[in-house]
N, C-alpha and C positions, 0 to 999 in steps of 0.2 A: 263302844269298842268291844263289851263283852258279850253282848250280842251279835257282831257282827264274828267275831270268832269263836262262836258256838256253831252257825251257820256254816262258818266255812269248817270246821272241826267233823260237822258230820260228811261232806262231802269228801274229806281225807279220809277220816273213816270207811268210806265206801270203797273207794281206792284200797284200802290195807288188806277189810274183808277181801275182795277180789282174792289177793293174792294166797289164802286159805280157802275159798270156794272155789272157784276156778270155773265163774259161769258157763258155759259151754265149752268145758277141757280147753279155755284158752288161759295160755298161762300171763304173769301178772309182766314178769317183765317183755314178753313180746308183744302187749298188748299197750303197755305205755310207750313203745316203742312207736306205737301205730300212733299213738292218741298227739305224742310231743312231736312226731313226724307233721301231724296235720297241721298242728298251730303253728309249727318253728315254720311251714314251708308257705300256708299260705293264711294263717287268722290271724297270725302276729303283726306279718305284713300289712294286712290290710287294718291294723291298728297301728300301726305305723304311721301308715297314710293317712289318718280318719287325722289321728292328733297332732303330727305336724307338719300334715300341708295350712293348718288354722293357727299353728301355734304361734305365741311371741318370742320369737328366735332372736337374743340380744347378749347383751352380757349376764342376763340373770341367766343365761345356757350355758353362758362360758364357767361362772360359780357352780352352778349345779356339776358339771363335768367334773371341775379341780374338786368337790367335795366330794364326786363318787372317787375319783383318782386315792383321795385322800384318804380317806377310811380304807380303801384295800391296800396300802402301802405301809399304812399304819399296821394294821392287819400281820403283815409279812414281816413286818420290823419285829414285834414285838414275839413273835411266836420262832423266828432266827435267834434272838435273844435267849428267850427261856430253854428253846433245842441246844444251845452253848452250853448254858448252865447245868441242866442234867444231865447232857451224853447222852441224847434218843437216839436210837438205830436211825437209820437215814430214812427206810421206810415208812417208818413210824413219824420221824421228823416234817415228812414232806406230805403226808396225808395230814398231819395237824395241821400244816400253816396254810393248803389250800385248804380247808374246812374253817377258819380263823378269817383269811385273807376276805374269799369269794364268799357274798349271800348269796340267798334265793329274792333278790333285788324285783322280779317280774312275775314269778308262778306264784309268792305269795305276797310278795308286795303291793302288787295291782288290785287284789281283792281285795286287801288289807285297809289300801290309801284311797282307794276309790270308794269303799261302802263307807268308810268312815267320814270323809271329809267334800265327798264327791266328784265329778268327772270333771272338773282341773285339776286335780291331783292327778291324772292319768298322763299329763303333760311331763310331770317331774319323775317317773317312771320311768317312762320312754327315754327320758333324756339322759339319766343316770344308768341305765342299761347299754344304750347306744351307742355313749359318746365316752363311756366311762369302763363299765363294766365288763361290757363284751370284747371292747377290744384287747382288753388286759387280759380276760382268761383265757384267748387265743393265745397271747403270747407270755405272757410274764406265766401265766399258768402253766402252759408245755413248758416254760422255761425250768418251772419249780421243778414239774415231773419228772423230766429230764435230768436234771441236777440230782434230785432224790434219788430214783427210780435206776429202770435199764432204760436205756434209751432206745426208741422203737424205730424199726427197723422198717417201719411200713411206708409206700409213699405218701406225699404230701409232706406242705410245709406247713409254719404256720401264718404268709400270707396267702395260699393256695384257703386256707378255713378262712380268713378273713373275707375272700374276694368270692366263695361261694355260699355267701351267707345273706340269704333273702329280705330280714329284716333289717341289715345295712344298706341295700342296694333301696329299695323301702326309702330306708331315712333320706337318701344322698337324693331320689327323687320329690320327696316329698320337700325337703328344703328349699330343690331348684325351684319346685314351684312356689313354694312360700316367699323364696325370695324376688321371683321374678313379679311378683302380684299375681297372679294369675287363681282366677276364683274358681273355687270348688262345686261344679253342678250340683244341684240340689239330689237328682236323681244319686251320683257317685256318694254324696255323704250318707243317704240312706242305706243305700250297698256297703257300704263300709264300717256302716253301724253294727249294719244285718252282721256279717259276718264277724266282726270283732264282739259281739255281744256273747259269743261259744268258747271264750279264749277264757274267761276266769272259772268257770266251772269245770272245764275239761285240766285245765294246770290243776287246781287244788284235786281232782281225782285221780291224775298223774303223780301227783306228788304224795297221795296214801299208797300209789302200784308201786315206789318207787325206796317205800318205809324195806330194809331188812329188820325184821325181826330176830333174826338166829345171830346177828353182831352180838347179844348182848352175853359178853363172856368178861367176868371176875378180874380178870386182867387188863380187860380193857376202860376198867369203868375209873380208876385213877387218873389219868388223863386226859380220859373222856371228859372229866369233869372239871380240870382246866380248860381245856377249850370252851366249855359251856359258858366257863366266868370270863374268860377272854370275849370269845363272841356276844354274850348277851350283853356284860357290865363292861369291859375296858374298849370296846370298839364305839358302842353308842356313846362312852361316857367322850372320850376324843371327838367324836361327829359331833358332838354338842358344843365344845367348844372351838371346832372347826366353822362350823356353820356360824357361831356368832361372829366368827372373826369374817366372816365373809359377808356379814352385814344380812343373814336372814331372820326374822325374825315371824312373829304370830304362828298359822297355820302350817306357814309353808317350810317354816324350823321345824317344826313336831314333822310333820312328815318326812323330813330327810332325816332327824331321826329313826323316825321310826323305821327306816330302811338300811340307816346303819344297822341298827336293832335285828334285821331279819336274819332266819336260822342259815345254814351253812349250804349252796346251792347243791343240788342236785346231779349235776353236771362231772361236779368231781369224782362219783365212782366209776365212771369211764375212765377216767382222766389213771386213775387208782390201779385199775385193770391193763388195760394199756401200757403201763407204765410199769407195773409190777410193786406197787405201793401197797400198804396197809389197807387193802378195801374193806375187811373186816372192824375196821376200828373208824374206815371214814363211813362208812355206813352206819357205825353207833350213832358217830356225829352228827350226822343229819337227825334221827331217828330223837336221839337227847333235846338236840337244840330247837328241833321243831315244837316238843311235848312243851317247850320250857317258853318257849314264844308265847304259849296262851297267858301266861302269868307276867312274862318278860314284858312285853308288848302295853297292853294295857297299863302298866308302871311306867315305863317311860312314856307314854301319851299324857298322862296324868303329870308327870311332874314339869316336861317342858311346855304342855298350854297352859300351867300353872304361871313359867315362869313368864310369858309374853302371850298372853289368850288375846285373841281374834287371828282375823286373816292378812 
């Protein structure tokens, strides 16, 4: 594990420098613009397709979903709760809880579960993303913004994001075919390979383009630092016991740990901006929670293959 997040550490790293060099006068975030345009439109996809036109699509899909469900609701519960208890500004309140609520479940999940554990783990990714994830931060996300936030005045709704979102459209075919039986040409799963093989290098270099650095201000490091303990310690410590009560256990417990476990998505400084939320402070959050992953991470792998090792 700590090998494997060293590896991906420097590849963040290269992402961050980016954004201080600025290799060819292109800047950091028009460029991760570019980089998560290519994946979200078409290498996600066709990772999409690669994993579950083969996958075992059952009720072990249907658990995986309710746990991703579950950890982001938990998430939002608990972080409403403590915004009660001290009186945050709304701003401040609603960039916590989508940084709390929402991980980085696929940009660093995928490299995380798949070097670790290997390419069936890429299965539980997808599915937690998919079927759990995404559809929640279209909606329950705009929901939060919105609530927090001004409300945005731009077109689009949030089924109009759902229904123009490639990697859903992706899953919905990929199923049909998994369900109808219908086998996967040899030629198609090499093409599929090809291109989903550029999807975890290119996220963890997006996700250094995407570190702010200038968040880190004296003020905001007191609640920064609950959410770190919220996201790293009370979100996985819940997924742990969510997942046994869903009856996972060995390998594939630790891995949906360890994606309760993962840092705060990415996704939400749009969300922040847009919305007129505390983007200086959700951008600590990503920035904390990711540093704090290398050490977070490794801990929880270690103590749930502890408590049920094998697969």
């Amino acid at each position: 594990m700590v090998s494997v997040l060293m590896q991906m550490a420097v590849l963040i790293l290269c992402g961050a420098m980016w954004r201080i060099i600025r290799p060819g006068g292109l800047d950091a975030d028009q460029t991760r613009l570019v980089l998560t345009a290519l994946v979200f439109h078409l290498l996600l996809p066709a990772l999409v397709l690669s994993v579950l036109w083969n996958a075992d699509l059952g009720m072990e899909t249907l658990k995986i979903s309710l746990f991703g469900v579950g950890i982001i609701l938990f998430g939002t519960a608990i972080t409403w709760l403590a915004a009660r208890l001290v009186n945050l500004a709304p701003e401040r309140a609603g960039a916590a809880m989508l940084a709390i609520a929402f991980s980085n479940v696929t940009y660093m999940g995928l490299p995380v579960l798949e070097q670790t554990f290997g390419p069936w783990a890429r299965a539980i990714v997808v599915q937690i993303d998919l079927f759990a994830s995404m559809p929640l931060v279209f909606t329950l996300g705009v929901l939060i913004a919105r609530h927090y936030g001004t409300v945005n005045l731009e077109n689009g709704s949030m089924l109009r994001s759902l229904l123009i979102n490639p990697p859903l459209w992706a899953a919905a075919v990929a199923t049909a075919l998994n369900v109808a039986g219908v086998a996967q040409p040899a030629w198609m799963g090499h093409f599929l390979v090809s291109l989903s093989s550029a999807v975890v290098p290119l996220m963890l270099i997006s996700l250094g383009l995407g570190l702010r650095w200038n968040a880190w201000h004296g003020r905001n490091l007191p609640l920064a630092a609950v959410v770190v303990a919220f996201k790293m310690g009370a979100v996985p410590l819940f997924g742990l016991g969510l997942g046994l009560a869903l009856g996972f256990q060995g390998d594939t417990l630790t891995a949906l740990v360890l994606e309760a476990a993962m840092p705060s998505m990415l996704l939400g400084v749009v969300y922040c901006d847009r919305y007129r939320l505390d983007t200086s402070f959700y951008a600590l959050a990503v920035s904390l929670t990711t540093l704090c992953a290398m050490v977070s991470l490794p801990y929880w792998h270690h103590r749930v293959a502890a408590l049920h090792p094998g697969h």
